[in-house]
ROPAPA-528360 format. One record per residue (C-alpha): residue in one letter; x negated, y negated, z; residue number from 1. Coordinates in steps of 0.2 Angstrom, whole numbers. Each point is the difference from the previous one (the first is absolute). Layout:
% ROPAPA-528360
   residuo      c1      c2      c3   num
         a       X       Y       Z   NUM
...
//
This chain:
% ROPAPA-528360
   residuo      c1      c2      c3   num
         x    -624    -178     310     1
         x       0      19      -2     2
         x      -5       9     -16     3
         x      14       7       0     4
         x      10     -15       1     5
         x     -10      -8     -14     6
         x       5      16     -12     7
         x      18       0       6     8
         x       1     -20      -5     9
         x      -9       3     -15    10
         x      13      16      -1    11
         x      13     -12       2    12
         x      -3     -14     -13    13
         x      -1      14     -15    14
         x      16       7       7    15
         x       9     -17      -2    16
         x      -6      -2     -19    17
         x       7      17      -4    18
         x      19       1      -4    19
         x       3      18       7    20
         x      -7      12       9    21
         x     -12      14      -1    22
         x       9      17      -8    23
         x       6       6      42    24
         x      17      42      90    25
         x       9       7      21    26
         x       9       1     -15    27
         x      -6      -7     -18    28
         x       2     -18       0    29
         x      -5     -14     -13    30
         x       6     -16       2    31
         x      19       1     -10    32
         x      -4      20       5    33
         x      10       2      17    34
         x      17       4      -5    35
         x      15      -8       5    36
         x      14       5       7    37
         x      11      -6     -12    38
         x      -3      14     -14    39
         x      11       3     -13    40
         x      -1       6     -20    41
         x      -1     -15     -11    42
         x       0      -1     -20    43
         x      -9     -11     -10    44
         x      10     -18      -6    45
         x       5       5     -17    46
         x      -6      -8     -13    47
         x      12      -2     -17    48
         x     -12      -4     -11    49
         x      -8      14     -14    50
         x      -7     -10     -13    51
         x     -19      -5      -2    52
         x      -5     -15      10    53
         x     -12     -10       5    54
         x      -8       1      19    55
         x      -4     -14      11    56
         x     -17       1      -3    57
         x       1      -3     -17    58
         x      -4      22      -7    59
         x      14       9      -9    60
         x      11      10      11    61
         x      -1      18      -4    62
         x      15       7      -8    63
         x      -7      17      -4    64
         x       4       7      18    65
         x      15       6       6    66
         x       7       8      15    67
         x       6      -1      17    68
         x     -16       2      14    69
         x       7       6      18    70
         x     -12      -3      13    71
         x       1       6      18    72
         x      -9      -1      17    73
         x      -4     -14      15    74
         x     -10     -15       1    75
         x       0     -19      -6    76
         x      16       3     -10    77
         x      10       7      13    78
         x      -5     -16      10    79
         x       3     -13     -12    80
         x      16       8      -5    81
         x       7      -8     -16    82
         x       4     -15       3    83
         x     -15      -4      14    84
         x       2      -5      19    85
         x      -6     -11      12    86
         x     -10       7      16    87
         x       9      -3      17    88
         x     -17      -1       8    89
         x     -10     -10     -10    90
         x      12      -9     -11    91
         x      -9       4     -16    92
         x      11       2     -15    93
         x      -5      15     -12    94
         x      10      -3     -18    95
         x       6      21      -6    96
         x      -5      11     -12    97
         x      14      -7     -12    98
         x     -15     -12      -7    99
         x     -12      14      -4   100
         x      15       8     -11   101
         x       3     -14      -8   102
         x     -15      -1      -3   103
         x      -3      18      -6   104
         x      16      -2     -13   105
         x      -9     -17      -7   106
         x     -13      12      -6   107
         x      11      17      -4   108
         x      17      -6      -3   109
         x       5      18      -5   110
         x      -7       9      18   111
         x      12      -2      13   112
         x      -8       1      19   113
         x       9       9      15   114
         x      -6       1      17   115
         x       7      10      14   116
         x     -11      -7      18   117
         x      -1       9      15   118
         x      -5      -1      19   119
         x     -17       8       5   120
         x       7      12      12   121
         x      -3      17     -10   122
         x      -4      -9     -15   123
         x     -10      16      -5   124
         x      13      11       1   125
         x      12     -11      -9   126
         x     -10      -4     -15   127
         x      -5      21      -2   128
         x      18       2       0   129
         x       3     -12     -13   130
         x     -12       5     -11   131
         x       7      18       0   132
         x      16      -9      -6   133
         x     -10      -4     -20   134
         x       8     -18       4   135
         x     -15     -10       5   136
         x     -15      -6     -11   137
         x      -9     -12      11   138
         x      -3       5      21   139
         x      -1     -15       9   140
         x     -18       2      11   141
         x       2      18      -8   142
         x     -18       4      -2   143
         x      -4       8      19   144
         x      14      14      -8   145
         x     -11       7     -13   146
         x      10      16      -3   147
         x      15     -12      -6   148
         x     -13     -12     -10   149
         x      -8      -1     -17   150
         x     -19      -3       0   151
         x      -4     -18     -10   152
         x     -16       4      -6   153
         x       4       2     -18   154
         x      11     -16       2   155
         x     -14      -8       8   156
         x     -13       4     -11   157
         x      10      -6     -17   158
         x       5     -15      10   159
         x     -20      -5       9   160
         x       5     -17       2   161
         x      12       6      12   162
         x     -11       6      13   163
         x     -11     -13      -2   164
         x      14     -13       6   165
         x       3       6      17   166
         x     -10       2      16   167
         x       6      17       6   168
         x       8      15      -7   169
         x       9      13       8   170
         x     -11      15      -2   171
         x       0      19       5   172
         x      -9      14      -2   173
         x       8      15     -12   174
         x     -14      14      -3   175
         x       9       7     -15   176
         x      -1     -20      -7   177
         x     -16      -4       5   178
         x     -17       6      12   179
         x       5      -4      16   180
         x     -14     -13       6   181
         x      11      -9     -15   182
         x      15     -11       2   183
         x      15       2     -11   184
         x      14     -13      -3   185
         x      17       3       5   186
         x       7     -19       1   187
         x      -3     -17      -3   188
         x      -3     -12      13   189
         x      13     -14      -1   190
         x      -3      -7      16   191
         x     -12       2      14   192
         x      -4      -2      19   193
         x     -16      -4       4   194
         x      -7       3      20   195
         x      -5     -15       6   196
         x      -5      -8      17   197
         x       8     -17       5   198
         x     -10     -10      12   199
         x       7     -12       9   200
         x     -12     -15       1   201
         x       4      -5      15   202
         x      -6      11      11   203
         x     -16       2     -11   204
         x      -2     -21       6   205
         x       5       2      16   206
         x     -15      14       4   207
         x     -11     -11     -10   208
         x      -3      16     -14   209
         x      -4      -2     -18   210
         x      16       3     -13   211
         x      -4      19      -8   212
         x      -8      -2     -16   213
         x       9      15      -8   214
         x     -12       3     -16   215
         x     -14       2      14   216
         x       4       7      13   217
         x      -3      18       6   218
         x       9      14      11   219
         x     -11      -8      13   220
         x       5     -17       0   221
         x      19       4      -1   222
         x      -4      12      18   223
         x      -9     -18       5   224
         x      13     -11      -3   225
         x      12      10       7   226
         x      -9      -1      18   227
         x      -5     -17      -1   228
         x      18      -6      -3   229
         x       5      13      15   230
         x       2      -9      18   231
         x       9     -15       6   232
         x       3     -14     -12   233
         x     -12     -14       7   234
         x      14     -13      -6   235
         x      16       8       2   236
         x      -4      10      14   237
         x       8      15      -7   238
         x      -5      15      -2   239
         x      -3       7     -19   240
         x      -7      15      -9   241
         x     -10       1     -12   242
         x       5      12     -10   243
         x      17       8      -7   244
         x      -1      17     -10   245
         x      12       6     -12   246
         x      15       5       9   247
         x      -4      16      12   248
         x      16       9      -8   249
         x     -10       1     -17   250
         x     -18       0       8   251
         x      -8      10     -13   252
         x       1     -14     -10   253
         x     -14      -9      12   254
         x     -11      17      -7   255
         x       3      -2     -18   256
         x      -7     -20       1   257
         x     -12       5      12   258
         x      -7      17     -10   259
         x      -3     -11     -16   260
         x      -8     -12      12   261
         x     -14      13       4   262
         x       2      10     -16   263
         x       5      17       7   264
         x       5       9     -15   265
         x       5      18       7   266
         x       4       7     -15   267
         x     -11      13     -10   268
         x      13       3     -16   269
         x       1      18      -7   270
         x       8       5     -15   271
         x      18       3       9   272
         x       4      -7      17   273
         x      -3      16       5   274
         x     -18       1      -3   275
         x       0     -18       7   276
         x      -9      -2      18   277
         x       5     -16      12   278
         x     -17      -4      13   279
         x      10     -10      11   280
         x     -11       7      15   281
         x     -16     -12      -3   282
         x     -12     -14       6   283
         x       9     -14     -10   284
         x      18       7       4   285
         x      -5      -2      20   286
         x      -6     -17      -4   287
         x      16      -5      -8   288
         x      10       6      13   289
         x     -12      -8      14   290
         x       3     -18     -11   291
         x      17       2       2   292
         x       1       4      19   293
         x     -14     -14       2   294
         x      16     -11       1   295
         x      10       5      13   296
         x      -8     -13      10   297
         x       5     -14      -9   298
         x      17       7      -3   299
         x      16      -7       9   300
         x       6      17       8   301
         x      17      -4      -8   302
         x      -8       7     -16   303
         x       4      19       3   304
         x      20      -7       2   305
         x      -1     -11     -14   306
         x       3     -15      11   307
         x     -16      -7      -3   308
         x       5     -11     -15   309
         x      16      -6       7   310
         x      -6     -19       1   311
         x      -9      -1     -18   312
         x       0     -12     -11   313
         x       5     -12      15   314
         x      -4     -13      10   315
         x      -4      12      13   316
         x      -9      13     -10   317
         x     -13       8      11   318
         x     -10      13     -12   319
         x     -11     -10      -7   320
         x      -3      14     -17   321
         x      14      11      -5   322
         x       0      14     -13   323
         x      13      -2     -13   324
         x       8       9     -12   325
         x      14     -11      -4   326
         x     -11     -15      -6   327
         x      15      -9     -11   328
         x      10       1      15   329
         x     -12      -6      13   330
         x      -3     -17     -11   331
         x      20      -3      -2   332
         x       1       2      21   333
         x     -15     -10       2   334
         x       7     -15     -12   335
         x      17       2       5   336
         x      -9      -4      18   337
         x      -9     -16      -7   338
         x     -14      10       5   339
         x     -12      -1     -15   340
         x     -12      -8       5   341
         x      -3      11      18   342
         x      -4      15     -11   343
         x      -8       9     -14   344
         x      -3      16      -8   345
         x     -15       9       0   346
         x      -5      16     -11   347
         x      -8      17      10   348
         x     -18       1       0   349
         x     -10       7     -14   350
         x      -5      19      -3   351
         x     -16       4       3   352
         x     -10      12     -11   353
         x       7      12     -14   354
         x       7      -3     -16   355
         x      11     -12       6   356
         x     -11     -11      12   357
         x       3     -19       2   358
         x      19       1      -5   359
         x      13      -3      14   360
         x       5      13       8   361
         x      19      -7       2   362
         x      11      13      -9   363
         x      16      -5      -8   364
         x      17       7       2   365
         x      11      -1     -17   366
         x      17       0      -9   367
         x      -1      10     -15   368
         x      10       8     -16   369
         x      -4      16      -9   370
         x      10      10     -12   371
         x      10      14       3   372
         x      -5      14      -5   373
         x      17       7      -6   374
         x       3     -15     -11   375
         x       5       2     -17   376
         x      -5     -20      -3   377
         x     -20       1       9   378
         x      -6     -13     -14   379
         x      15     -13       3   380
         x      -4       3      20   381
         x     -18      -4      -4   382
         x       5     -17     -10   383
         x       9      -5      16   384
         x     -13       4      11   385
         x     -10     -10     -10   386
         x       7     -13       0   387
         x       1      -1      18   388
         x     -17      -1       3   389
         x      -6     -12     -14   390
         x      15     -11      -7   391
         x      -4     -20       5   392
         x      21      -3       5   393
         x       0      17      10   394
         x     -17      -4      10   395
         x       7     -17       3   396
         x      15       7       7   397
         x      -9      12      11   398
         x     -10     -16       8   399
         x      17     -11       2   400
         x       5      18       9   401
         x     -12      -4      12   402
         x     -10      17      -6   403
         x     -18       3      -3   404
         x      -1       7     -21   405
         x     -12      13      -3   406
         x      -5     -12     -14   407
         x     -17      -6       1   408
         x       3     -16      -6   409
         x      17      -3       6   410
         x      -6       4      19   411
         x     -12     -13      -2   412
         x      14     -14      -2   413
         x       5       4      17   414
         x     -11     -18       5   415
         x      16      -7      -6   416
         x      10       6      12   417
         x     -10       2      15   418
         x     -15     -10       9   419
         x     -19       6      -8   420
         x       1       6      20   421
         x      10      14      -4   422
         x       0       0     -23   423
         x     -18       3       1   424
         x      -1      15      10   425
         x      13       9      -5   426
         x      -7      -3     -20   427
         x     -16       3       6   428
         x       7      21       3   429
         x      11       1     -12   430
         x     -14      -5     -13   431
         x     -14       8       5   432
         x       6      18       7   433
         x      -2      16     -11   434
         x      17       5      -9   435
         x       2      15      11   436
         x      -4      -7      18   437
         x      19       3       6   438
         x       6       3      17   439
         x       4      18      -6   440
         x     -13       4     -10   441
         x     -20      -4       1   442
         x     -18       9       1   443
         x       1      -1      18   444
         x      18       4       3   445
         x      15      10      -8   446
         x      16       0       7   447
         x       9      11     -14   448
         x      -9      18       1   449
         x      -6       4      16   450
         x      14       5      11   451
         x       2     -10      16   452
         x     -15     -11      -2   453
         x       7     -14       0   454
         x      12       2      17   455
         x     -16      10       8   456
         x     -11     -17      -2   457
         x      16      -8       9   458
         x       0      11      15   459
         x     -16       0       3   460
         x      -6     -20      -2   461
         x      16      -3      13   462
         x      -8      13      10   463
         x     -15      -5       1   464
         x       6     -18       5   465
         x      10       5      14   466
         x     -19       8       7   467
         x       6      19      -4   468
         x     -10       6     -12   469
         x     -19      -5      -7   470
         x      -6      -1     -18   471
         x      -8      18       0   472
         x      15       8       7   473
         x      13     -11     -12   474
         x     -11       5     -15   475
         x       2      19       7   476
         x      18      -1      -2   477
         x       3      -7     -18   478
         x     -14      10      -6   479
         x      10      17       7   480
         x      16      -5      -7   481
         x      -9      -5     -18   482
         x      -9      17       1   483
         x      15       8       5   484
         x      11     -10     -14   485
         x     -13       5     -13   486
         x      -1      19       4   487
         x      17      -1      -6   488
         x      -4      -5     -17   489
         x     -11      16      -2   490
//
């Protein structure tokens, strides 16, 4: 058995002898983050009662606090709606967020709780705009908006026990906060999303290939599998792929896995960002994007269409690794399928060298909270936020939600809801990757300050598929439009 496996059991026996728990995109997306049509404004289920009582867990209820908290923004709550829902797809019933206010007035009978969900389309826009109205004091996955956010590292550093519960937190860079090679805190990560690779076993057995030992393996063996599993299936006599990359439409997410991988950190921090320089133009950068490109081959040439992933998770499934970003979802489609025992999931390979070497390089997307800046109630917010990230009933509910919690200890519960196929690679990321390795922000990558980056990496990755453009003459273009973007700043 794996080390790791031997820690997470032993993990898991000292978890079941305590009674709570530790004080944890295309578009953005989580799992319970993609937002449903059905959006509408909700207020919490009053609750009549006012004088002290006693919680479910047995600690006073806190009677001191008063108030009513509005919270505002996308994500998990818009999909759950109140009451919960049942997927069409999948079948999989998630209960609402009802149960985490009733929960919450358990513990402060005196606060009450009301949430407004929207859709993702514009979501930006919309929470600014609310902001401006003095009517919001928690943003729903609000910390990317830093202008309309309140930094938590006071909260966070009177609280420690806080940070120390989750796996990730949603970090930023403010030069007037902090020095810029310095993260600072904008949210807490209630949820998160892991990138993961499923691998169908199948077509591993059929070619007669080893199963990926995912604490193990390299960038190398990832390219190697991906051609060994590339051909006609000598039993089906089928043809498959090896590999599927994240989606073409968001293909700079392939550079942000891929940079860590080879640790290309491109960023020599000044005092402002204006006195911060971006090497994009270097040996490791033309590496990375060669890696990339090294899989075109073993790439089903419905990829660039998005076409590619039409029979996953099926019977018919002919990729035999896919880069994931929805792993929550994946696993419901697979079980809904009674496919279980065809697939697991597998962590992206190791980084090699610099501060972070031998951590996974899979990055996790998130669905966070942060404070409003224009509240006139931060501390309430931050009580809620809190709650949300270490309370035992709330994490609880987030797992019945079908969710991954940002909680340490609560993520590693997840073998009681899926196989150790799938549990242990997902726990192995969300346990062992540094609080700020997010999809928006990490040491090889930053999607928040540096212009068009992020839709530059897109371009050229996509053009360089189709055959139209080489390593040398991508990293020509992003390097221009970051030069030009910086010289701006000036």
């Amino acid at each position: 058995m794996k080390n790791y496996k031997r820690v997470l059991a032993m993990l898991m026996g000292t978890m079941m002898a305590v009674s709570a728990l530790a004080g944890c995109s295309g578009t953005d997306s989580q799992n319970g983050s993609s937002a449903s049509a059905d959006s509408s404004v909700t207020e919490s289920k009053q609750d009549e009662q006012t004088t002290p009582a006693d919680d479910s867990s047995g600690g006073a209820a806190n009677t001191e606090l008063s108030g009513t908290l509005k919270l505002y923004g996308p994500g998990l709550f818009t999909d759950v709606g109140p009451d919960g829902n049942t997927d069409i797809v999948t079948g999989v019933s998630r209960p609402g967020y009802n149960e985490v206010l009733e929960r919450w007035k358990e513990l402060y009978p005196n606060v009450d709780v009301e949430i407004e969900t929207i859709p993702w389309d514009n979501w930006k826009a919309a929470c600014q705009t609310a902001a401006l109205s003095g009517d919001v004091d928690i943003v729903l996955h609000g910390s990317s908006i830093t202008s309309i956010c309140e930094p938590l590292t006071e909260y966070l550093e009177q609280d420690p026990e806080v940070k120390d519960a989750v796996g990730m937190m949603a970090m930023r860079k403010n030069s007037d906060l902090a020095p810029l090679d310095e993260y600072v805190p904008y949210g807490l990560t209630v949820t998160v999303n892991p990138v993961m690779v499923v691998v169908d076993k199948e077509i591993f057995e059929h070619y007669g290939v080893e199963l990926p030992d995912y604490e193990n393996w390299t960038t190398e063996d990832v390219l190697a599998l991906a051609e060994a599993t590339t051909g006609t299936d000598p039993v089906t006599g089928e043809q498959t792929y090896g590999m599927s990359l994240i989606e073409a439409a968001s293909a700079n997410k392939n550079y942000i896995w891929a940079s860590r991988a080879f640790n290309n950190v491109i960023y020599q921090w000044g005092d402002t960002l204006a006195d911060t320089t971006v090497n994009f133009k270097n040996d490791t950068t033309k590496e990375v994007l060669d890696y990339i490109n090294a899989f075109t081959p073993y790439t089903s040439p419905d990829y660039f269409e998005g076409l590619d992933t039409n029979n996953a998770y099926t019977e018919a499934n002919n990729v035999a690794m896919i880069i994931i970003e929805d792993a929550y979802n994946a696993y419901n489609t697979i079980k809904a399928a009674g496919l279980e025992d065809k697939y697991m999931m597998a962590a992206l390979p190791k980084i090699q060298g610099g501060e972070f070497d031998g951590i996974t390089s899979s990055h996790m997307g998130d669905w966070n909270m942060a404070i409003c800046n224009a509240s006139q109630q931060k501390d309430l917010a931050w009580e809620f936020m809190k709650f949300m990230v270490t309370d035992e009933v709330v994490q609880q509910w987030l797992l019945d939600a079908f969710s991954i919690p940002a909680n340490k200890e609560a993520s590693g519960k997840l073998s009681g809801y899926m196989p150790s196929d799938y549990a242990d690679a997902i726990s192995y990321v969300v346990s062992t990757s540094p609080l700020e390795f997010s999809a928006s922000a990490n040491s090889c990558y930053d999607s928040s300050n540096f212009g068009t980056f992020a839709n530059d990496l897109t371009t050229v990755i996509n053009e360089m598929y189709q055959g139209n453009m080489d390593a040398d003459e991508a990293m020509d273009y992003v390097q221009k439009n970051l030069d030009d973007y910086m010289s701006t700043l000036s």
